[in-house]
GULOLO-712689 format. One record per residue (C-alpha): x, y, z; residue number from 1. Coordinates in Angstrom, 3 decimals. Layout:
N
NODE          X          Y          Z   resi
NODE          X          Y          Z    NUM
...
//
This chain:
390
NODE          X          Y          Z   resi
NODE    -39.845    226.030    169.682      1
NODE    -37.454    223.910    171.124      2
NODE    -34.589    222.104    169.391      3
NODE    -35.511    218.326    168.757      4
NODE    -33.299    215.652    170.151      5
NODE    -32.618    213.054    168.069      6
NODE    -29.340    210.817    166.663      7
NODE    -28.644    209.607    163.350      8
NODE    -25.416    207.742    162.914      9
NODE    -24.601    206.410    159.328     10
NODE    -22.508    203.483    159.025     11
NODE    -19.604    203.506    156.754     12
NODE    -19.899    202.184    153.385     13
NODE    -17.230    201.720    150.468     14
NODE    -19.043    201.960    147.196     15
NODE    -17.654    201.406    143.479     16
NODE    -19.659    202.513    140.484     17
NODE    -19.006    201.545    137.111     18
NODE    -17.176    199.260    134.794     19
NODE    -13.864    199.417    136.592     20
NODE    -15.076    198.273    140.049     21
NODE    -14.254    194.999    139.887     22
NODE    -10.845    195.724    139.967     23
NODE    -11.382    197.118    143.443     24
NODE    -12.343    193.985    144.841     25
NODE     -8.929    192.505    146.090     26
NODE     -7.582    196.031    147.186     27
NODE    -10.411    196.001    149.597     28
NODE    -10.221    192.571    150.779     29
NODE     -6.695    193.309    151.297     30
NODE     -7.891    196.430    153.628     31
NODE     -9.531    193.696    155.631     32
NODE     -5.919    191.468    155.286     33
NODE     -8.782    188.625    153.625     34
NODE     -6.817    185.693    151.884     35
NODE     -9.450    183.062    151.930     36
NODE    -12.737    184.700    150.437     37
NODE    -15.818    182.350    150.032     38
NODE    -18.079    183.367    147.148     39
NODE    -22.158    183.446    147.829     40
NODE    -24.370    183.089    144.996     41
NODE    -26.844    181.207    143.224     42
NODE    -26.585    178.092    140.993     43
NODE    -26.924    179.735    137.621     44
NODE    -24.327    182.328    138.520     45
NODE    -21.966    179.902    140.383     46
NODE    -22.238    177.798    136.691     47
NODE    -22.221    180.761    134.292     48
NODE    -19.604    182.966    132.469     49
NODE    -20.376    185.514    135.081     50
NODE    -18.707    183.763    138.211     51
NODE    -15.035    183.957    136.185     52
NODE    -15.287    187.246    136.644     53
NODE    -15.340    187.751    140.020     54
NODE    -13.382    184.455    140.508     55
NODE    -10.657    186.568    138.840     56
NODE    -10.932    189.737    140.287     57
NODE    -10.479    187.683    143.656     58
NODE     -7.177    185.709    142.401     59
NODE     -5.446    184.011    144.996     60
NODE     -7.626    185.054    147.885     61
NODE    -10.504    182.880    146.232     62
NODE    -11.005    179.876    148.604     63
NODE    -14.375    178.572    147.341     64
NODE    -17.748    179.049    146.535     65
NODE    -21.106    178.238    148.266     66
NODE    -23.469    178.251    144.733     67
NODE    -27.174    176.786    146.193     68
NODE    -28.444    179.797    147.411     69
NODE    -32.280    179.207    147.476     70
NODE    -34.766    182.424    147.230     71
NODE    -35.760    183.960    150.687     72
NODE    -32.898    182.035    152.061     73
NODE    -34.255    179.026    154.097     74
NODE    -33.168    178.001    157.573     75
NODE    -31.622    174.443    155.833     76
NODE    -29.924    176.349    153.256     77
NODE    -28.684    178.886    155.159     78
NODE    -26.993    176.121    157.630     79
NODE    -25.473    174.614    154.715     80
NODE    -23.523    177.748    154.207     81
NODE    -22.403    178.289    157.538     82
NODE    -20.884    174.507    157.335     83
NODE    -18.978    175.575    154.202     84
NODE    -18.006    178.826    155.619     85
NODE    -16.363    176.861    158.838     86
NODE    -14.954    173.991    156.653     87
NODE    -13.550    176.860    154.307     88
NODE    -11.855    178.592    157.070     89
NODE    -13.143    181.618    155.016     90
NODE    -11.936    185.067    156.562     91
NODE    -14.353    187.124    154.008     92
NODE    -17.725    186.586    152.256     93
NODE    -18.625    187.741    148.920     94
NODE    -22.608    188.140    148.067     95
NODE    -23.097    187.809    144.857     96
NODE    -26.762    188.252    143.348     97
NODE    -29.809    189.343    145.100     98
NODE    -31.437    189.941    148.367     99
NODE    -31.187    185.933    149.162    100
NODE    -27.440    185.536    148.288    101
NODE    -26.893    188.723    150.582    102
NODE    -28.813    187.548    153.624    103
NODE    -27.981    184.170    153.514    104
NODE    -23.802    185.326    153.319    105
NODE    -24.787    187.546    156.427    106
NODE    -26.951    184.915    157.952    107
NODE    -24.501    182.342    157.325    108
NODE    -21.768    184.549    159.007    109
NODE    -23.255    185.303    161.777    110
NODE    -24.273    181.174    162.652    111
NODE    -20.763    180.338    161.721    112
NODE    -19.596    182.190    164.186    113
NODE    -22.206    182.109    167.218    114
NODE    -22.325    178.175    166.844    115
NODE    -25.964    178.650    167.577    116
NODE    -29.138    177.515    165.611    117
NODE    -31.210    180.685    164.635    118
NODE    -33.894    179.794    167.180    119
NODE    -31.377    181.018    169.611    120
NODE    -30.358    183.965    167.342    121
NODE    -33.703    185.392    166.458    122
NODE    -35.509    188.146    168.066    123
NODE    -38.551    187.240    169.840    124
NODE    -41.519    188.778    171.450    125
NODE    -41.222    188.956    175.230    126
NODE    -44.261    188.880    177.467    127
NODE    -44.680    192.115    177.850    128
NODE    -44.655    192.445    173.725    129
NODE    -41.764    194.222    173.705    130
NODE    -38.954    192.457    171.518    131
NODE    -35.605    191.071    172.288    132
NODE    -33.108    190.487    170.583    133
NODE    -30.121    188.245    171.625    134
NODE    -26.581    190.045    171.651    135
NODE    -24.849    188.017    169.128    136
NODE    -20.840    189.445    170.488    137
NODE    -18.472    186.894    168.496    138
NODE    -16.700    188.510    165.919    139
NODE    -18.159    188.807    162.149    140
NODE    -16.784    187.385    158.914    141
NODE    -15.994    190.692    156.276    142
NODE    -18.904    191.396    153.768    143
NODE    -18.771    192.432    150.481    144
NODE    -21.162    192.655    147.892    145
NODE    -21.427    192.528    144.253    146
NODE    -25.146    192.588    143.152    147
NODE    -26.795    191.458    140.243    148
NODE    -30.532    193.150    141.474    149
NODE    -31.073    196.619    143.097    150
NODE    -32.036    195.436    146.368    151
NODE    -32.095    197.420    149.811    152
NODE    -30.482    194.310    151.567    153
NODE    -27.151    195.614    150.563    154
NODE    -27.140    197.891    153.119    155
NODE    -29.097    196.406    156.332    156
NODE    -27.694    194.507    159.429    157
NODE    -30.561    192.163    159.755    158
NODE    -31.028    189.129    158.210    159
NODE    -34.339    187.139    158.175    160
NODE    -34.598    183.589    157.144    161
NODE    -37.730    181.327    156.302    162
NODE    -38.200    178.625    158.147    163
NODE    -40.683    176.381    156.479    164
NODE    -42.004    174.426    159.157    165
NODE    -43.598    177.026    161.053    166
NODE    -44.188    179.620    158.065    167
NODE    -42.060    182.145    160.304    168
NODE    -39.289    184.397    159.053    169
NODE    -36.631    184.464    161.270    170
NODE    -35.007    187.961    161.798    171
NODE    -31.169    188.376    163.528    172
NODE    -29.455    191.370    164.114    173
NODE    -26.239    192.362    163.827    174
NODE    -24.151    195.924    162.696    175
NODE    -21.179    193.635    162.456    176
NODE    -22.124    192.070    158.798    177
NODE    -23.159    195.408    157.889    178
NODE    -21.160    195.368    153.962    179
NODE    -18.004    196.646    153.958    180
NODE    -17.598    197.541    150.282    181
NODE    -20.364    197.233    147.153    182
NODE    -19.274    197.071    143.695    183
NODE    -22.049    197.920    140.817    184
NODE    -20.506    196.317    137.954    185
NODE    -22.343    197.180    134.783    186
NODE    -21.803    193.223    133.610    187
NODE    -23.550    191.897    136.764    188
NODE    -26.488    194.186    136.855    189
NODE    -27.268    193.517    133.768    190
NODE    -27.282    189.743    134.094    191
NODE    -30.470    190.119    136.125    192
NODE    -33.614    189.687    134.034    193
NODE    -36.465    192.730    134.015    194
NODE    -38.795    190.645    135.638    195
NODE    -36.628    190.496    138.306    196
NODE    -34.878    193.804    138.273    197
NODE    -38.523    195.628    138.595    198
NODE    -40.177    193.311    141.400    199
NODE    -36.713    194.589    143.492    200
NODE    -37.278    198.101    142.431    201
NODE    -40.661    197.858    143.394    202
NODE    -39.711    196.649    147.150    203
NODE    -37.540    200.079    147.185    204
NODE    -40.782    202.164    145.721    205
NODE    -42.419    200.736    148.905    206
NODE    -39.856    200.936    151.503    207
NODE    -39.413    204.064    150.852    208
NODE    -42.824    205.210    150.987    209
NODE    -43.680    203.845    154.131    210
NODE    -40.385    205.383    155.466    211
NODE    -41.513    208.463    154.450    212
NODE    -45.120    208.178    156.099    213
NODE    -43.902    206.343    158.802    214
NODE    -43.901    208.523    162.546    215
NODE    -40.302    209.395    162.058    216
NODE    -38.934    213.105    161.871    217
NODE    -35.604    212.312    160.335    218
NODE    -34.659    215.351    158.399    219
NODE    -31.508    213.382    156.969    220
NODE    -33.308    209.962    156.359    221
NODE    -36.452    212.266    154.637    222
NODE    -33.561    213.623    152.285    223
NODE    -31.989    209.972    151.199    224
NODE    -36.049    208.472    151.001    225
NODE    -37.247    211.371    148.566    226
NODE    -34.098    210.589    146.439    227
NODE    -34.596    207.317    146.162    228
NODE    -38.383    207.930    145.091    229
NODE    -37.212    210.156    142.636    230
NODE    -34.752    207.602    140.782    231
NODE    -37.516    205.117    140.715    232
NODE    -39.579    207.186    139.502    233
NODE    -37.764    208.040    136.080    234
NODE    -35.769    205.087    135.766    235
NODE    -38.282    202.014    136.895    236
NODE    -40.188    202.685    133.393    237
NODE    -37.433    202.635    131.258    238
NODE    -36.087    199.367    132.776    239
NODE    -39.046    197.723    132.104    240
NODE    -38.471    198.209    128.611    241
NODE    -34.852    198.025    127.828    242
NODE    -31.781    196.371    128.834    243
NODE    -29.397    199.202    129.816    244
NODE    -26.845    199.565    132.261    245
NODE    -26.965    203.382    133.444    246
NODE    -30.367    202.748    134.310    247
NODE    -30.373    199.716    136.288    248
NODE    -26.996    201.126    137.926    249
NODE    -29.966    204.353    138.974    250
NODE    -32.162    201.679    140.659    251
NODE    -29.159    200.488    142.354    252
NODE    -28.672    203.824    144.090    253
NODE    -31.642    204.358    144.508    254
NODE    -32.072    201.176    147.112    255
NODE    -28.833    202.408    148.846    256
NODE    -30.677    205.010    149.320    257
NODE    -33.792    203.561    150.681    258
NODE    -32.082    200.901    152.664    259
NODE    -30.071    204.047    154.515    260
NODE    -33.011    205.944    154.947    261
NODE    -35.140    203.393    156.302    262
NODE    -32.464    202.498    159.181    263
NODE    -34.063    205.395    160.466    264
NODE    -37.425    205.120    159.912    265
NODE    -40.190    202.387    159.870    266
NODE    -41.910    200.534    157.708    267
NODE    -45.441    199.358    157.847    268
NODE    -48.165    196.897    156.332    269
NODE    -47.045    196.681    153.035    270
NODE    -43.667    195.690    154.152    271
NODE    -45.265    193.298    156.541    272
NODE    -47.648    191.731    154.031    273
NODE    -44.791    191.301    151.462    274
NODE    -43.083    188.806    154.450    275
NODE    -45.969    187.221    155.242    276
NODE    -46.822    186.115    151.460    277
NODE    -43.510    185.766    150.186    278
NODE    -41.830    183.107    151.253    279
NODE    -45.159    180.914    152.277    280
NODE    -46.434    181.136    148.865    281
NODE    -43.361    181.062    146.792    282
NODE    -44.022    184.770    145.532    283
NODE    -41.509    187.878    145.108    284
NODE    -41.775    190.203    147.819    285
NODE    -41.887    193.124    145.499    286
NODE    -44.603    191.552    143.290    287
NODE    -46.568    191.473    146.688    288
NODE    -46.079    194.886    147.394    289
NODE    -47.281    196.291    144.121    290
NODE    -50.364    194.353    144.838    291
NODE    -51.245    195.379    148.032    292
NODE    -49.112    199.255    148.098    293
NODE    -52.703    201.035    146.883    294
NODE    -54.704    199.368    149.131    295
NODE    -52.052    200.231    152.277    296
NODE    -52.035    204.004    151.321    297
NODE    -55.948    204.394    151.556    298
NODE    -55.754    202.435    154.637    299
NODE    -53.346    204.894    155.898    300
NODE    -54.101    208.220    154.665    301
NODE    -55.571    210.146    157.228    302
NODE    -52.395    209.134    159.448    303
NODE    -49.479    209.877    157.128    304
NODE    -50.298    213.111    155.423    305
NODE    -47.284    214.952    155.773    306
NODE    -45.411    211.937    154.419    307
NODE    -47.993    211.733    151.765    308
NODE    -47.489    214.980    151.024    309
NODE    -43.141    214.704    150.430    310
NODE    -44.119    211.301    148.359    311
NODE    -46.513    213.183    146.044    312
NODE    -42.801    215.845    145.555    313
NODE    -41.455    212.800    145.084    314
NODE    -43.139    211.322    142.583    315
NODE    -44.078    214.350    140.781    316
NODE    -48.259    213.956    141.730    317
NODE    -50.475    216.958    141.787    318
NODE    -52.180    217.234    145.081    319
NODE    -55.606    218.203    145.706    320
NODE    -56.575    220.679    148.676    321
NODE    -57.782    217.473    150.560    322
NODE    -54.511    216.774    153.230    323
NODE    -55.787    213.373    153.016    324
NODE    -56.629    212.753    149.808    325
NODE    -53.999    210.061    148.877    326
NODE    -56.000    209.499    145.210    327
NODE    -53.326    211.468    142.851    328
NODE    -50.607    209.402    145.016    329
NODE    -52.378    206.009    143.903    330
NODE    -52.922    207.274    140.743    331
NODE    -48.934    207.905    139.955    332
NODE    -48.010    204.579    141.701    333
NODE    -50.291    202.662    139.760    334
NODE    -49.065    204.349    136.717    335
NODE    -45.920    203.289    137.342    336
NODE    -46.930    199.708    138.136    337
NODE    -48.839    199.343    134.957    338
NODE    -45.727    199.835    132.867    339
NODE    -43.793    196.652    134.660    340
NODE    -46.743    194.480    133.845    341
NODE    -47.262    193.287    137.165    342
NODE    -50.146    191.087    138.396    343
NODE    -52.888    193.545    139.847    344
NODE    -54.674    191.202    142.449    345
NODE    -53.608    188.431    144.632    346
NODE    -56.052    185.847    142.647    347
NODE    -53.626    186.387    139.906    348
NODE    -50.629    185.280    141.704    349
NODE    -52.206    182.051    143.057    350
NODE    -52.897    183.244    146.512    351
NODE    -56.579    181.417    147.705    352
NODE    -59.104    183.716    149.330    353
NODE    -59.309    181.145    152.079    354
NODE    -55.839    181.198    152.943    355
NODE    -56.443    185.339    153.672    356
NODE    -57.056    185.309    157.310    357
NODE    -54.011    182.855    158.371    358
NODE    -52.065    185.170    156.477    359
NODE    -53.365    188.080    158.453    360
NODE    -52.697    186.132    161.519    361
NODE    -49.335    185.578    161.077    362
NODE    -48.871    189.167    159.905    363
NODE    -50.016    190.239    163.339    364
NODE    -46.752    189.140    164.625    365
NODE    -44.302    190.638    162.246    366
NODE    -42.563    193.330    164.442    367
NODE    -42.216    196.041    161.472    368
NODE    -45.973    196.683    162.065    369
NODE    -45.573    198.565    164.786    370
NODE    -43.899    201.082    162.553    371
NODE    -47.224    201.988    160.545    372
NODE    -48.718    205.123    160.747    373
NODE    -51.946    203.988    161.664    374
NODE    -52.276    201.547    164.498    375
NODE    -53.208    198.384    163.665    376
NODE    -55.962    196.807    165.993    377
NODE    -56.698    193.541    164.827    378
NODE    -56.035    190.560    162.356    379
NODE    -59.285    191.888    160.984    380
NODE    -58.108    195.053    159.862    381
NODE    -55.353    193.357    157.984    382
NODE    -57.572    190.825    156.421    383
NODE    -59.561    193.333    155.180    384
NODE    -56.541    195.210    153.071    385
NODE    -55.640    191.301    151.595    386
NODE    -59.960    191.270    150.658    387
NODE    -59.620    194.333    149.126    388
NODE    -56.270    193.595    147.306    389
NODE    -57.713    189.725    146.537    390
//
């Protein structure tokens, strides 16, 4: 057997846990010698008790706030940031929130400082398919992060915007608004309502599945996926039900977790129609997932049963003698599901049957389906997972 050649470089991360991590927050921005921090967040944190709280913790270096963050951070939105960010003369960004205050901050950054629009920013599909994506070399604006939702966004260098004109997200790239520091203040995570807190969990649930079906052979990234699985799977249930802070500070972890792991991984259809639906029809990516996760996993099966078999450990699911019987798997997801109270068909989120195949078409072009197990051939084959899940 011969020893398998691979890398796996982790990028640093500062992380505070717990009620006194708040009081980290200026030691770190000092680290970074930050005196003019902008705040990113939403308008019902940027008006609420909340916001004094971090206002405080950031004392003098506080230098304003950008509080119209809009969910799955438009292109407009996004370019209203980067004006404030310039007009600021910021020298640090604090997320505040969810997913959309943390990519538009990073999104933000990075046209703030390129002087670009993001159709010059994006990645795009060459000719030849393969995908390019610009080198974006002008130096980054510091990010921190104080979230209100466990999302996996905390820790990724890409940011994807909507734009609404064309229905297309919009991915850049760049390891230099990786987060700095992330502070899990029991306050903020609790500010978050369950609806919310378990359609973000769910996104992790499904990330890191298909990392862990996915073609990779990441020993370390198999290790931070199962993990993460394993947090969801005792402390997603609970959430639904109660209001506590230990817990949600779990699912927090847990998409650290998952966000590292799936650096080195891929993800796959589920992840792919999440995008597509998302934004275009106004939905939470994670309520997506739920919906269409079963339906992926039979789709996949005979491809991914090695990873089926660590997300069964995972998730505590008896497995049958079948390699491909994914059924017990399914079974222990949907369990899981059923206790958040989320919709169970794409009818009962709004989405029309006729809409289906454009949806399928535009998933076609999402690069993260190259990462699924099992090949994808055809719009058809996709529209036939969104029938099934309809």
């Amino acid at each position: 057997m011969t020893l398998q050649n691979f890398q796996h470089v982790t990028p640093p991360l500062r992380l505070f846990h717990g009620a006194d991590s708040l009081s980290q927050l200026g030691r770190e921005l000092d680290r970074v010698k930050s005196q003019r921090a902008v705040v990113v967040c939403g308008d019902w944190l940027a008006a609420g008790p909340l916001f004094e709280r971090v206002r405080v913790a950031l004392g003098e270096r506080f230098a304003g706030v950008f509080g119209e963050v809009q969910g799955h951070s438009p292109v407009s939105s996004v370019e209203d940031a980067a004006g404030l960010l310039r007009s600021l003369k910021a020298d640090s960004v604090i997320a505040v929130g969810g997913g959309s205050a943390i990519v538009t901050a990073r999104a933000a950054s990075i046209l703030a400082a390129e002087g670009k629009p993001v159709s010059e920013l994006c990645t795009v599909t060459g000719a030849d398919g393969g995908l390019r994506s610009p080198k974006l070399s002008s130096p980054k604006l510091p990010q921190f992060i104080v979230p209100t939702t466990p999302t996996t966004a905390m820790v990724k260098a890409g940011s994807a915007v909507f734009d609404p004109a064309s229905g297309q997200r919009l991915a850049m790239f760049d390891p230099k608004t990786r987060v700095h520091s992330v502070f899990i203040d029991p306050e903020m995570i609790l500010s978050a309502p369950r609806s919310l807190v378990a359609t973000a969990s769910i996104n992790t649930l499904s990330m890191a599945i298909e990392g862990l079906t996915s073609r990779s052979e990441d020993a370390l990234a198999q290790g931070a996926l199962m993990q993460a699985l394993r947090l969801i799977g005792q402390h997603l249930p609970r959430a639904a039900r109660v209001d506590d802070a230990v817990t949600r500070g779990q699912l927090v972890l847990a998409a650290i977790l998952c966000g590292q792991g799936t650096d080195h991984t891929a993800a796959g259809i589920t992840t792919v129609l999440g995008h597509a639906i998302g934004a275009r029809h106004n939905i939470e990516n994670g309520t997506v997932n739920a919906i269409v996760l079963p339906h992926v996993l039979r789709f996949n099966a005979e491809f991914a049963a090695t990873g089926m078999a660590d997300v069964a450990a995972a998730l505590n699911s008896p497995r049958t003698g079948a390699q491909a019987d994914v059924e017990p798997i399914i079974d222990k997801v949907t369990s899981i599901l059923d206790e958040l109270g989320i919709p169970g068909r794409l009818r009962d989120v709004n989405v029309p049957r006729e809409g289906l195949a454009d949806i399928a078409a535009h998933a076609m072009g999402d690069w993260f389906l190259r990462g699924n197990p099992r090949p994808v051939q055809s719009a058809a084959e996709l529209q036939q997972i969104l029938e099934e899940a309809w």
